[in-house]
N, C-alpha and C positions, 0 to 999 in steps of 0.2 A: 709459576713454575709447575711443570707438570711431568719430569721426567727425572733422572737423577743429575745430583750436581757436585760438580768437585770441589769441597770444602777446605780444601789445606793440601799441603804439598812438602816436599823438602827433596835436595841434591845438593850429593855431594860436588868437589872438584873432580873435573876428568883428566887423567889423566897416567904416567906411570906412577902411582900410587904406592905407599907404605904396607897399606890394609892388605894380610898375608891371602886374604882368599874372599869370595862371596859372603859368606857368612859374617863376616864380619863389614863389609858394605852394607847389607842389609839389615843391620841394627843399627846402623848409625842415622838411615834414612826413615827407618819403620821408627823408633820412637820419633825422630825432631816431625814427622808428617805429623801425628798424632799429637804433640803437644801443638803443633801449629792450627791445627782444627778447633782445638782444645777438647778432646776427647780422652778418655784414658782405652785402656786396652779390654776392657771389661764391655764398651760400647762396640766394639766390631765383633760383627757377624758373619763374616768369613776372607780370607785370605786371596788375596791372586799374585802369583809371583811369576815375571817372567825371568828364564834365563836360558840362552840358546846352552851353551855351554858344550854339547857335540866331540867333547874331546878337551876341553881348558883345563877341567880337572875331572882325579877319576872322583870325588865325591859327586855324588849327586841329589836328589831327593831334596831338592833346595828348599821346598815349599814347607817341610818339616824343621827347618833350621832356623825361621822367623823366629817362633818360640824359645829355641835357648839363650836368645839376649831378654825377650821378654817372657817369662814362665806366665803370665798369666795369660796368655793366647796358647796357651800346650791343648786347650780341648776346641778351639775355633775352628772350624772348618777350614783346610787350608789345599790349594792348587796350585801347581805349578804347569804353566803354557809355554810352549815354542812355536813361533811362526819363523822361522830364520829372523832376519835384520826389522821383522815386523813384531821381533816379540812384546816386546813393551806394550804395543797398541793392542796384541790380543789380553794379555793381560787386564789392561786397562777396557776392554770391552766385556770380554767376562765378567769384571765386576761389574759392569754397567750394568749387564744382562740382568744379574743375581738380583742386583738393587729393586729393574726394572721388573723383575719377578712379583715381586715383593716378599722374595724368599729370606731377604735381610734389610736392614735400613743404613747398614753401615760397612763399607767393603776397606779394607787396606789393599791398595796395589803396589806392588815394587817389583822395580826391573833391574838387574845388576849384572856385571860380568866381571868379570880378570883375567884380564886378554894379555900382558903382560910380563906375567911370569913364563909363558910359552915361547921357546924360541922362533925367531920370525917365520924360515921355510915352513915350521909345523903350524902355525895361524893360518900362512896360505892355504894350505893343505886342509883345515878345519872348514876356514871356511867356505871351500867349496861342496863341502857339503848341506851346504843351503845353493846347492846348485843340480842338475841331474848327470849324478858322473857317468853316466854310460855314455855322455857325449862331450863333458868337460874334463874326464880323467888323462888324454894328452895336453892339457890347455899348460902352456907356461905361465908363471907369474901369478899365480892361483885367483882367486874372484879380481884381479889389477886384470889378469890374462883376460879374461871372460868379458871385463869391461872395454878393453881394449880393443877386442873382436867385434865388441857393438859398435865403439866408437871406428875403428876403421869399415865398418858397413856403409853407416851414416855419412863419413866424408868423402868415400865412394859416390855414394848416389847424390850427396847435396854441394859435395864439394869441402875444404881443407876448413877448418872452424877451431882450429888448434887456438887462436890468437882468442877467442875470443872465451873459448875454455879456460884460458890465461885471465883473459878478464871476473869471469865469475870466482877463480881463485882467489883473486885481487880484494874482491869484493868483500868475500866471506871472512877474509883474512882480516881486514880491517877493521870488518863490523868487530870481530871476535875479540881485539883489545878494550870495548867495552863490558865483556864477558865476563865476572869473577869466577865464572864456575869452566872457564874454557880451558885448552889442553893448553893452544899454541896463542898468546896474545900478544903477539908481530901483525905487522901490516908489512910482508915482504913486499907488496908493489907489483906495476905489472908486467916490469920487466923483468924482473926475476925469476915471476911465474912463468914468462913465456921464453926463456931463454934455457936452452938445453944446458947444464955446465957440471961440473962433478956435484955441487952440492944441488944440482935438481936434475938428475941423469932423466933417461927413459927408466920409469919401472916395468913398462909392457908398452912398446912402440904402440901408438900414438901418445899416450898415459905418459907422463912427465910425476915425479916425488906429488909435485904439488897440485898435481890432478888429482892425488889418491885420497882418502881420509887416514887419520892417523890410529894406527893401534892403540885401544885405551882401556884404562881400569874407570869401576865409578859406580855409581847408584843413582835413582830418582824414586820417588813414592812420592804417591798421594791418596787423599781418603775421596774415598765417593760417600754421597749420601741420597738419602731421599729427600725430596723435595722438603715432607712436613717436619723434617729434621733439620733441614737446613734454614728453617727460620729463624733460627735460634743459632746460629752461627755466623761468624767475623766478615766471611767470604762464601762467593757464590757464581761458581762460571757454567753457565751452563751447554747443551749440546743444541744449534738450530739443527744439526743433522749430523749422522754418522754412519758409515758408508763403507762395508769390507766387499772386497771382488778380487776374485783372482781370475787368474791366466793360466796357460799352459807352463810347465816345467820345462817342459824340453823346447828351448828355444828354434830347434827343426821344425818344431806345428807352428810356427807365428814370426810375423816379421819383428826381432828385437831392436830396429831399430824406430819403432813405433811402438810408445806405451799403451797399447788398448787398455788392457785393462787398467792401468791410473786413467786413463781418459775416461770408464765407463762410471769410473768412481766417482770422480769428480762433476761430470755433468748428472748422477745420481742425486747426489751431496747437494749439489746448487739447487737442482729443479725439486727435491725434498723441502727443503729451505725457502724456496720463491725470492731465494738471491741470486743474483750476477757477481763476477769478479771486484764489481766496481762497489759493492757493497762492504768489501773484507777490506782492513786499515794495515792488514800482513799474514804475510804465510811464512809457516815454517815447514820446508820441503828436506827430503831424503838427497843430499848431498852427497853419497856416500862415493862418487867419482865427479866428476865435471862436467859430464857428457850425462852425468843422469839428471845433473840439473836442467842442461839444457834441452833434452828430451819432456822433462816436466811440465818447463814453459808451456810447450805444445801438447801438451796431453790436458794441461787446465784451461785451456784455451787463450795464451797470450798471443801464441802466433801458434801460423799454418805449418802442418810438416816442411821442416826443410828451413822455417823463418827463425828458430828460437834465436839465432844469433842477432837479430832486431832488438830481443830483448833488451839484451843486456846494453849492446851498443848505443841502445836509446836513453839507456839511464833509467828503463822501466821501474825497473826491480831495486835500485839501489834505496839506499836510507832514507832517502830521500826525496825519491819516485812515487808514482802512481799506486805499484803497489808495493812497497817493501819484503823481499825475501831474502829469509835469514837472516835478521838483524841480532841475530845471537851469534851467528859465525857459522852456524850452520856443523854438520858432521865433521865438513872443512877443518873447523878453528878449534869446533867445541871437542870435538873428539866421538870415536864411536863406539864402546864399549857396547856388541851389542844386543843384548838383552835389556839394557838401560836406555838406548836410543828412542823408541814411540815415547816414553814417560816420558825423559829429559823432553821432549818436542814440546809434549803439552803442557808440562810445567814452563819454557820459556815462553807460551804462548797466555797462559796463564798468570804469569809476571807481569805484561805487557795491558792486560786489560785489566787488571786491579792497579796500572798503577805504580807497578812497584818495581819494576824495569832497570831503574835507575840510569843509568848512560846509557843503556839497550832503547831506552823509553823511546818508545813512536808516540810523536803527541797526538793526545784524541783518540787513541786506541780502542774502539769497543766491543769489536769483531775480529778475529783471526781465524785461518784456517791451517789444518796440519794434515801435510800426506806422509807419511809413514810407509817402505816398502820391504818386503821380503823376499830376497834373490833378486832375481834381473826384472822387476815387476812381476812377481807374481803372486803376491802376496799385497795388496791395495789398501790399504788404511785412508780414509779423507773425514778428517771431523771438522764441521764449520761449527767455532766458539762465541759465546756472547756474554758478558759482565750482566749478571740480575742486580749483583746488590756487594 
């Protein structure tokens, strides 16, 4: 081991939730992480928290709020990051950083939101601000809108892929009844996903209910450590590669219906690592519409612009497939609370190579990768994972 490695983890369920605010998400996840590491609060050396938040509530200053469930981190160093739908991952890279500094040996990461208590129009509304509204401030249907406009781009130029958008639904849904920690644990089918009807209206023509991800409360954390630390701990996942790139904001400077920059990450990421696709046992991708899955295929190289529909149709991706994507259910099933979404990724990716998966389990697991994004791709997270011990 020669880099930092993730030593323990915890998540909660996502979903509409009880827990009145963040603050209290984040003490539920920051001690069980901790006690799962088997560390106490005395061994962390500083704090990383993400939470977009942009308007969920007016409290803020989240990264100070660790402390009041646990008083003995009140003088830890403590951060809070926002990348939009990537904040988790920055989170979780920050502490990398600190570890890999050697500025600390011991990071807590938590990522949370409560998305929930805000009424629907006003979540659209939020979160398009992980968008640039000088060009999305007439968009109907708030970031559904904005996806919908990619996805009517793409079936412009490649042709209609509704059915098959239908399919990766299908897909995620299913896996996601193996999920204990998921929003929605239905396998609605794929006719249900692909058939317009009240209970799965348009939410933003081409976008169908269950194209969308769903609004969600929740938490994840985990501990990072350093390598001479972690010899002496239970668990041990560590990074072949980790890989941030962004893109343009304003979808006017670049074709959104082509993820450059997830593509630049990813062939980053691999050629970092001196892996191929055929090397990973699964990925856990940024699901966060239908059409973003299927653009990812093609942006990690499963198929050519225009092919991601091969994907799916092939059985690529499924549980069962070559390469397995989202066998947690993905933002789909699991839900997207999102400040908690990059952690949640790499804690289900992290279950799956200790092992500990249980109905999620891909047998043989020992590699996974997670892309994580913020806005329409512009924010790139790609970490390729491996079980040390």
């Amino acid at each position: 081991m020669t880099g930092p490695i993730i030593a323990g983890w915890a998540h909660t369920r996502f979903g509409k939730l009880e827990e009145p605010d963040v603050e209290v998400l984040m003490a539920q996840v920051s001690v069980a992480a901790m006690a799962h590491a088997g560390i106490a609060p005395g061994d962390v050396d500083g704090i990383f928290v993400g939470v977009f938040n942009a308007g969920f509530s007016r409290q803020s200053f989240e990264a100070a709020q660790v402390a009041l469930a646990v008083p003995e981190l009140a003088y830890t160093p403590a951060v809070r990051l926002e990348n939009a739908c990537a904040t988790g991952s920055a989170a979780l890279y920050g502490a990398l950083d600190f570890v890999a500094s050697g500025r600390g040996r011991i990071a807590l990461v938590i990522g949370a939101e409560k998305m929930t208590a805000t009424p629907t129009a006003e979540v659209g509304d939020i979160l398009l601000a992980a968008s640039y509204r000088r060009e999305t401030m007439d968009v109907d249907g708030g970031f559904a809108g904005l996806f919908a406009t990619i996805a009517a781009g793409y079936f412009r130029r490649y042709g209609d892929r509704s059915q098959e958008l239908a399919m990766i639904a299908a897909k995620n849904h299913a896996n996601g009844i193996a999920n204990p920690f998921a929003q929605m644990r239905k396998d609605l089918g794929f006719e249900f996903c692909n058939t317009v009807s009240e209970r799965n209206p348009h939410v933003a023509a081409p976008l169908r209910r269950t194209d969308c991800s769903l609004i969600s409360d929740g938490a994840a954390a985990m501990i990072v450590a350093a390598p001479e630390v972690a010899r002496d701990m239970q668990r041990a996942i560590g990074f072949r590669a980790r890989v941030h790139i962004n893109d343009h904001l304003a979808l006017s400077r670049r074709d959104p219906t082509t993820f450059a920059g997830a593509q630049r990450a990813w062939t980053t990421a691999l050629a970092s690592a001196a892996m191929t696709l055929d090397d990973l046992h699964l990925v856990e991708t940024h699901d966060c519409f239908t059409i973003a899955e299927l653009l990812e295929y093609e942006a990690m190289g499963l198929a050519a612009p225009g092919e991601g529909y091969r994907v799916i149709r092939d059985g690529v991706v499924n549980k069962d497939g070559r390469l397995p994507i989202n066998p947690s259910g993905g933002l789909k099933a699991k839900g997207h609370p999102i400040g908690a979404t990059g952690v949640s990724q790499h804690v289900m990716a992290c279950l799956q190579l200790m092992d500990e998966a249980g109905d999620m389990q891909i047998a043989g697991a020992t590699t996974a990768g997670v892309f994580n994004m913020g806005g329409a791709a512009v924010a790139n997270y790609v970490s390729l994972l491996e079980r040390i011990a």
